[in-house]
C-alpha positions as CSV (number, residue, x, y, z in Angstrom):
1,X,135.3,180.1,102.5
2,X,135.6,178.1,98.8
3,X,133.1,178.5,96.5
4,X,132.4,176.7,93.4
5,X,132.0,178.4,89.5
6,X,130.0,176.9,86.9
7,X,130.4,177.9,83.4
8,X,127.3,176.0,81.6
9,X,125.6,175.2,79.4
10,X,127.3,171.9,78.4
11,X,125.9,168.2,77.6
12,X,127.7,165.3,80.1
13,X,129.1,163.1,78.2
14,X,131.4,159.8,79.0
15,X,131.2,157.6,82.7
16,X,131.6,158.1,86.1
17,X,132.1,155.7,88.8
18,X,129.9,155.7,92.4
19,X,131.7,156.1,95.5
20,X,131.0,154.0,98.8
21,X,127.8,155.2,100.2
22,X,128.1,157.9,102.8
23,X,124.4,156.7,104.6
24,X,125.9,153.2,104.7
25,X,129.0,153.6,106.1
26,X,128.4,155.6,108.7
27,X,126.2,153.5,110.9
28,X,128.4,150.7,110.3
29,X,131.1,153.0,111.4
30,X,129.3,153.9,114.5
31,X,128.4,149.7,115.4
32,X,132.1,149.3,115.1
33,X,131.9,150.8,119.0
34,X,130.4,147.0,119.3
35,X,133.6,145.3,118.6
36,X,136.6,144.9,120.5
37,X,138.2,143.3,117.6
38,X,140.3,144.5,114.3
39,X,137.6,146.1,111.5
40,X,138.5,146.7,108.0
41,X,136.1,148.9,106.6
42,X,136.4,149.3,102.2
43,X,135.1,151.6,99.8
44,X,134.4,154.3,102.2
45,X,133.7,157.6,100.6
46,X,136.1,160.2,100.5
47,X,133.5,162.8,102.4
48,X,133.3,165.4,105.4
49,X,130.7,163.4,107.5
50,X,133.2,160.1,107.6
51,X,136.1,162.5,108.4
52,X,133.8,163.6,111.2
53,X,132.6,160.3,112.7
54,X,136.2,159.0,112.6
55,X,137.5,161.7,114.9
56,X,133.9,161.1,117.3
57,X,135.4,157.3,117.6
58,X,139.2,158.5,118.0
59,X,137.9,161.1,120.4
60,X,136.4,157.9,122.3
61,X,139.4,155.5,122.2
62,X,139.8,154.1,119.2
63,X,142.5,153.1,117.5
64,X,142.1,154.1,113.7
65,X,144.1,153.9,110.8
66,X,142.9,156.0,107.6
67,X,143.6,155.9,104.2
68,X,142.1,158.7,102.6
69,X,143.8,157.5,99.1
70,X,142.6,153.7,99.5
71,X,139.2,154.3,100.9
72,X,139.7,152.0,103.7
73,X,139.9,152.2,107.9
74,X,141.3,149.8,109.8
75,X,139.3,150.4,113.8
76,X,140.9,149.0,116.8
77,X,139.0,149.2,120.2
78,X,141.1,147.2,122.7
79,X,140.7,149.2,125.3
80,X,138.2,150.9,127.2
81,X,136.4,153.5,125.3
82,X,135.0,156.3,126.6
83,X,130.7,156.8,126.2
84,X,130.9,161.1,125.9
85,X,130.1,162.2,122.1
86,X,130.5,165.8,122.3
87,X,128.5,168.6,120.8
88,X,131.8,170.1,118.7
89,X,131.8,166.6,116.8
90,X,128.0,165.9,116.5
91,X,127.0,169.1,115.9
92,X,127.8,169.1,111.7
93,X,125.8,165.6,111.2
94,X,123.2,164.0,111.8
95,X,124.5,160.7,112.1
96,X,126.4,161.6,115.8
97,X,123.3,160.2,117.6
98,X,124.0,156.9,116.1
99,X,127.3,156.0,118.7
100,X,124.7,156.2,121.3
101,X,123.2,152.3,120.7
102,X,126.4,151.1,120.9
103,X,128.0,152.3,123.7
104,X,124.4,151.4,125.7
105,X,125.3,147.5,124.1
106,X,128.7,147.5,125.3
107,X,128.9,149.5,128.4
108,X,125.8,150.2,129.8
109,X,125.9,154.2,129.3
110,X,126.3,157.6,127.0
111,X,126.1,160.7,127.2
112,X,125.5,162.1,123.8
113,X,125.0,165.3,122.0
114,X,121.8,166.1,120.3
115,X,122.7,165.7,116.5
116,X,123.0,168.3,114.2
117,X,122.8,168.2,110.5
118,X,121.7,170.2,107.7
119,X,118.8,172.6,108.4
120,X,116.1,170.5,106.6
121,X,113.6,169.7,109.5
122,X,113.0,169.0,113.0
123,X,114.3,165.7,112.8
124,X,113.4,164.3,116.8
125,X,115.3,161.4,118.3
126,X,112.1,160.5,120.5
127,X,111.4,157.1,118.6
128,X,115.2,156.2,119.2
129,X,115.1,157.2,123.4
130,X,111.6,155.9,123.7
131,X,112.7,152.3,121.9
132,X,115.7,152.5,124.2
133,X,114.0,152.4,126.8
134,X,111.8,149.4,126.2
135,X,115.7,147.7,126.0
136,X,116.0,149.1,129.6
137,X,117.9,151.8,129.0
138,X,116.3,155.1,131.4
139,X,117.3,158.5,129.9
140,X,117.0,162.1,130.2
141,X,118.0,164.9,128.7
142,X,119.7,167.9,129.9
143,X,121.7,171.2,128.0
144,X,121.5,169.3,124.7
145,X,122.7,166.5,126.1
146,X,121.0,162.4,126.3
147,X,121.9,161.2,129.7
148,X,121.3,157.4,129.1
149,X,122.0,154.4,131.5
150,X,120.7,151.2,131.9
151,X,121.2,149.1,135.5
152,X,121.8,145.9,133.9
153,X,122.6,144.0,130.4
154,X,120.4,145.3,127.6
155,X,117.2,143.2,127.5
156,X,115.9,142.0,124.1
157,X,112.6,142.9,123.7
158,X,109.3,143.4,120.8
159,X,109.2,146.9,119.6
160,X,107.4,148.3,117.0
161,X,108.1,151.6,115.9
162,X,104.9,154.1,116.1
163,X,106.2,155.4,112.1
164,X,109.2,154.6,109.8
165,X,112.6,156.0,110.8
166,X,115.9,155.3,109.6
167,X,117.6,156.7,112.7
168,X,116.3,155.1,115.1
169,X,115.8,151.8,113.3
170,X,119.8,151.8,112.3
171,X,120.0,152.6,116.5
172,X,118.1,149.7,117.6
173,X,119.4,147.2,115.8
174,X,123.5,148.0,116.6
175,X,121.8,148.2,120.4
176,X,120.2,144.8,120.2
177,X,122.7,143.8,118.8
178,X,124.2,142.7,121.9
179,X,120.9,142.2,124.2
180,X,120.2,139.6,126.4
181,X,117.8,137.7,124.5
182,X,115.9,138.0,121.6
183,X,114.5,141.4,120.0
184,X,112.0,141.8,117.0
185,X,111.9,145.1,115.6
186,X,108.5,145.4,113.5
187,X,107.7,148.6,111.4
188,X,111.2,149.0,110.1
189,X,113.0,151.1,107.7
190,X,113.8,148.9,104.9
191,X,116.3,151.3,103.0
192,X,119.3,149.7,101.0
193,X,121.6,151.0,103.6
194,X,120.2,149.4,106.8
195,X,120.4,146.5,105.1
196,X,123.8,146.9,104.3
197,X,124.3,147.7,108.4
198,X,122.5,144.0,109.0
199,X,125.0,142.5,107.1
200,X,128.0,144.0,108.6
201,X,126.7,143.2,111.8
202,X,126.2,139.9,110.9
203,X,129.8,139.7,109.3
204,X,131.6,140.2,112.4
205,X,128.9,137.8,114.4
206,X,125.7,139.0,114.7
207,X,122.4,136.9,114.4
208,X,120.3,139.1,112.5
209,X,117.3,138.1,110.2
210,X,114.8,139.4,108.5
211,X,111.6,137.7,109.1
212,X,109.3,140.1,107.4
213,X,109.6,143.1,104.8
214,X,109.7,145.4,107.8
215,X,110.6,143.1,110.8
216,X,113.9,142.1,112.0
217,X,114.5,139.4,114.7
218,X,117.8,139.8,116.3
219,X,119.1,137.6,118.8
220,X,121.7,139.1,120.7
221,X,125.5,137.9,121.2
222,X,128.1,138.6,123.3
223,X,131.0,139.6,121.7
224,X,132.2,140.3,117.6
225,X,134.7,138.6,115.6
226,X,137.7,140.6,113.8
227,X,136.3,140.6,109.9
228,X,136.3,143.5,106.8
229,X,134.0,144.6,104.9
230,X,133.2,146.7,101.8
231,X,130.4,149.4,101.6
232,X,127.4,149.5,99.4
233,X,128.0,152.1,96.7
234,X,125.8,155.6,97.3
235,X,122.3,155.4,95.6
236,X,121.5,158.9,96.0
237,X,125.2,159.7,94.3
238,X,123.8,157.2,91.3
239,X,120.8,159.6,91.4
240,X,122.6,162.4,91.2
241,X,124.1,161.6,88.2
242,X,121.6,160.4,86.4
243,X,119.4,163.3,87.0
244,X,122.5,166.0,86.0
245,X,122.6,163.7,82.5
246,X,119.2,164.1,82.0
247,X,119.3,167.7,82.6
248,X,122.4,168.4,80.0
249,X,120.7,166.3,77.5
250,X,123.8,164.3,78.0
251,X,125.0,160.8,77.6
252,X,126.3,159.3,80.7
253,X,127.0,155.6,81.6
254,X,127.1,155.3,85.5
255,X,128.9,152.4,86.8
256,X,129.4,150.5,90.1
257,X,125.6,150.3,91.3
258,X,123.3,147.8,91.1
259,X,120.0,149.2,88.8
260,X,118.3,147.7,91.2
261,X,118.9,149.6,94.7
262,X,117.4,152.3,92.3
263,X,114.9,150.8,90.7
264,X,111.8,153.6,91.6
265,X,114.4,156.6,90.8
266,X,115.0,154.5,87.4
267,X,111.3,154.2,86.8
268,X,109.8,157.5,87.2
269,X,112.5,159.1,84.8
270,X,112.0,156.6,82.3
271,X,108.1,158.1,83.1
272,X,108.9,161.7,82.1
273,X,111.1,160.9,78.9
274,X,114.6,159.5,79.8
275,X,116.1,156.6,78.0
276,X,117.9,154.2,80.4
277,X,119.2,151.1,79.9
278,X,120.7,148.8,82.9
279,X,123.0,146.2,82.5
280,X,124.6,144.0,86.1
281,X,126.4,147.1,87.4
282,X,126.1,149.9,84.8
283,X,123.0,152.1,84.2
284,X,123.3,153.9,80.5
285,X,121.4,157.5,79.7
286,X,120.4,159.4,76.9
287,X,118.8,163.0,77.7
288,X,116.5,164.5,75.6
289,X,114.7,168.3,75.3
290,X,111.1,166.1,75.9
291,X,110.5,166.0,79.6
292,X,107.2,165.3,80.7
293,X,105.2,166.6,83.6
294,X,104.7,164.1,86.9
295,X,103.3,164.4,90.2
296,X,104.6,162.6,93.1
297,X,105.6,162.7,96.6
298,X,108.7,161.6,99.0
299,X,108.4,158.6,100.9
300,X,110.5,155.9,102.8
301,X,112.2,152.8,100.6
302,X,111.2,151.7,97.9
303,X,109.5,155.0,97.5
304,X,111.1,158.0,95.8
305,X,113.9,158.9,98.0
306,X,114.0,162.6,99.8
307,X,117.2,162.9,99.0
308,X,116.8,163.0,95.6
309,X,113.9,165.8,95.9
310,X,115.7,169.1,95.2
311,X,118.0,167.4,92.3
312,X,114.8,166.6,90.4
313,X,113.1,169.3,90.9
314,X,115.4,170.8,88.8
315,X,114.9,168.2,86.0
316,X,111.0,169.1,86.3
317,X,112.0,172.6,85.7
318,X,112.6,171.6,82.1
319,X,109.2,169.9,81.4
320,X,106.2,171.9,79.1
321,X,103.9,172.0,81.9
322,X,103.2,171.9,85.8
323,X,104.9,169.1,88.2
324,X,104.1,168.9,91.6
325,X,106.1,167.4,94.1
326,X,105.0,166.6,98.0
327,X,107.6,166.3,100.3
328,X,106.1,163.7,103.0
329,X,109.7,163.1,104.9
330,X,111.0,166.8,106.0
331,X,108.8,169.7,106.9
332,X,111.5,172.1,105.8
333,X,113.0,170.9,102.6
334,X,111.9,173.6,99.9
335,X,115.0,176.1,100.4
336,X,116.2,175.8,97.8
337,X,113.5,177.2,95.3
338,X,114.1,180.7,96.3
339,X,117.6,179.9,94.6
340,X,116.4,178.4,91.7
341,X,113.6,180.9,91.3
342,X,116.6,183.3,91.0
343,X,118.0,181.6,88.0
344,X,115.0,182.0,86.2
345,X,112.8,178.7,87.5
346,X,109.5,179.5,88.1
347,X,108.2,177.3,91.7
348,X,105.4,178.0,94.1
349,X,104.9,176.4,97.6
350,X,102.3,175.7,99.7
351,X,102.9,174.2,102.7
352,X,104.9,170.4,101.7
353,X,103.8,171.2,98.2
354,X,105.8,172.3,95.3
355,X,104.6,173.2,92.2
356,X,106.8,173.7,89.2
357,X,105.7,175.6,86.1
358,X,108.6,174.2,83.8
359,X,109.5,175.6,80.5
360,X,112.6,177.1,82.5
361,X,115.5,178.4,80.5
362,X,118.2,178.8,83.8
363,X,120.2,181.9,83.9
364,X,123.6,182.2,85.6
365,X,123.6,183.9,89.1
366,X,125.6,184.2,92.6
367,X,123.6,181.4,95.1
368,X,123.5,180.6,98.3
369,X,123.9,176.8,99.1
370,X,121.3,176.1,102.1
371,X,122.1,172.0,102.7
372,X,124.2,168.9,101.5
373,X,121.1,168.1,99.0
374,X,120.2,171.8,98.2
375,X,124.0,172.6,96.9
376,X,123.7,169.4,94.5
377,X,120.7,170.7,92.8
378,X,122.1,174.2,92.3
379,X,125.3,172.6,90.7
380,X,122.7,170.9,87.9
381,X,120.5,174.1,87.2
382,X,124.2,175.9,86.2
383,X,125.2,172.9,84.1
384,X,122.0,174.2,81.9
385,X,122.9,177.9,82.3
386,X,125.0,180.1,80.1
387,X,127.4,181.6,81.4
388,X,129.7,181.8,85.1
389,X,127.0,180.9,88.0
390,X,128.8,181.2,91.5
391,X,127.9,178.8,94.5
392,X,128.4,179.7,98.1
393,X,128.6,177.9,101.2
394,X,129.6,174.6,99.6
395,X,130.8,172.9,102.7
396,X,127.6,171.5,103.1
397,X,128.2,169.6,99.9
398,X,131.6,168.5,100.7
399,X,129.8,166.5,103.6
400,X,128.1,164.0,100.7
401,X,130.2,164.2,97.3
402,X,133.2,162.3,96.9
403,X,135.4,165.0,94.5
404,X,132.7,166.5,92.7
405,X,134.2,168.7,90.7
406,X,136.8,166.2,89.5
407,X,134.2,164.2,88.9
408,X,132.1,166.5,86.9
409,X,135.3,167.7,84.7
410,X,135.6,164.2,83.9
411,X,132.4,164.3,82.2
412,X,132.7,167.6,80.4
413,X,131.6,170.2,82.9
414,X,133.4,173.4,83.3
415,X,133.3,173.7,87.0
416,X,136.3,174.5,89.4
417,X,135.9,175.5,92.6
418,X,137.6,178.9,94.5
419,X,139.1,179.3,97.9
């Protein structure tokens, strides 16, 4: 099983360029189902979790072409496809339960694993089945399995969602996609990415519109032209970056992402002490040994992003006095403290609370990676770290980065990873 080795402490220096966003393209992958037309998907990133959904469509029937070395797909689906996702395929990610609005839409039924994921939360797909099923669709569930059928067409419908969820928004909008009717989704998730889905929806043909900061309507069509289309570049890799300068007391310039996508991240580190400047596509830092203390908690877009929780915790590590962070989006999102708290960091929990002393000096040590978001933030505390810091279990981070390491090197990191 690879590993990765760290040898820190070194400032990031240079520019590094943002892949396609994993969170985006794999819905969009998953609405291709929709289509019986050619799709050209661009700037795909280079990832575990696209690998993954690619073989769930070609295990259904499609016809794919994939260029690993031009970040591109090229999905055919002539023929029939088949409506089983199985649990070998779904079980790694998440995002599996997203082929089963589609297939609904175009055929009818599904029968679809339970996803999988990393081990952050409960994560229930009740607010996906129970919207569903005010589409028509009737459902059960059985062995880990979501028996789902509906008798006739998909009918459009007004749903609002009892509390935010990207899931089962992203689910309900491929599904209505092709509904009899009109549908108006109210209480959406509002994150750059689903917005990114609307608009390759309504690239190949959709009628999608947003006629509210959290409401869609969506009148529903028939069938979907042939078109391409180029994914959004990953926020939370933009994150990622600037938050490993910052911690390095580097000077990075990240390019290829709109400041604005970002715009909360941007602001609360210019809050504890970063310099940033943004220009159209390129977002400039300067670190500095200053960071300041903050409280604040997860939340859903514009808010800051869950996903950037355990990388900036590790950036709070470094400030003169106590930060507190409350993660509001996962129950079970803290697991990777007891790993940083090895290297020297000194955080309490209590319940969704964290509480971070700062005034951290990281030492190197042999970790345990525990998630996709949880392996990240370990790679930044060993950038700060003298000395060789070993990382285990680092397939869970191959599921999000796009060539890490290659990526890190480029910047001046001494990192290099070992089958």
């Amino acid at each position: 099983m690879d590993k990765l080795e760290v040898f820190g402490a070194r400032k990031l220096k240079g520019s590094v360029r943002i892949s396609g966003s994993k969170n985006a393209a794999l819905p969009i992958l998953a609405a291709s189902i929709l289509s019986n037309q050619k799709i050209i998907l661009k700037n795909l990133p280079n990832v575990k979790d696209i690998e993954t959904m690619i073989k769930l469509l070609e295990s259904i029937g499609s016809v794919i072409k994939y260029s690993k070395k031009k970040n591109s797909v090229i999905i055919k689906n002539k023929n029939k496809l088949k409506t089983f996702a199985s649990y070998n395929l779904v079980k790694t990610m998440r995002a599996g339960i997203l082929v089963l609005g589609p297939m609904l839409a175009r055929y009818g039924n599904a029968k679809v694993s339970t996803p999988g994921g990393c081990s952050i939360g409960v994560r229930p797909i009740d607010i996906h089945l129970k919207s569903l099923a005010k589409l028509g669709v009737n459902y059960k569930i059985v062995d880990g399995y979501v028996y789902a059928h509906s008798k006739k067409k998909l009918k459009g419908a007004k749903i609002r969602f009892p509390k935010i969820s990207v899931g089962a928004t992203e689910n309900l909008i491929i599904a209505s996609s092709m509904a009899a009717g009109t549908t108006v989704l109210s209480n959406c998730a509002i994150e750059p990415e689903i917005k990114d889905l609307v608009n390759f929806i309504n690239c190949i043909g959709g009628k999608i519109k947003w006629i509210g900061k959290r409401t869609l309507r969506i009148h529903g069509v028939n069938y979907f032209k042939e078109n391409e289309y180029s994914i959004m570049p990953d926020r939370i890799e933009a994150g990622t970056y600037l938050i490993a300068a910052a911690v390095t007391e580097g000077d990075l310039k990240i390019l290829g992402i709109n400041p604005n996508i970002i715009k909360t991240e941007i602001d609360i580190l210019k809050k504890i002490g970063l310099k940033i400047k943004t220009e159209k596509e390129i977002i400039k830092i300067l670190g500095n040994k200053n960071i300041k203390n903050i409280n604040l908690k997860t939340s859903p877009y514009p808010g800051f992003p869950t996903d950037l929780q355990a990388q900036l915790m590790v950036l709070l590590c470094k400030s003169k006095k106590i930060s507190i962070i409350s993660e509001e989006i996962f129950e079970n999102r803290f697991m990777h403290v007891a790993e940083l708290n090895r290297m020297g960091a000194k955080i309490k929990t209590k319940g969704n609370k964290a509480f971070i002393e700062g005034n951290t000096n990281f030492r190197a040590a042999e970790l345990m990676a525990t998630d996709l978001r949880a392996s990240v933030s370990l790679i930044l505390a060993a950038l700060t770290a003298k000395g060789k810091t070993t990382i285990n279990r680092i397939y869970h981070l191959d599921r999000g980065y796009e060539q890490i390491e290659k990526k890190l090197r480029k910047i001046g990191a001494n990192i290099r990873r070992v089958s």
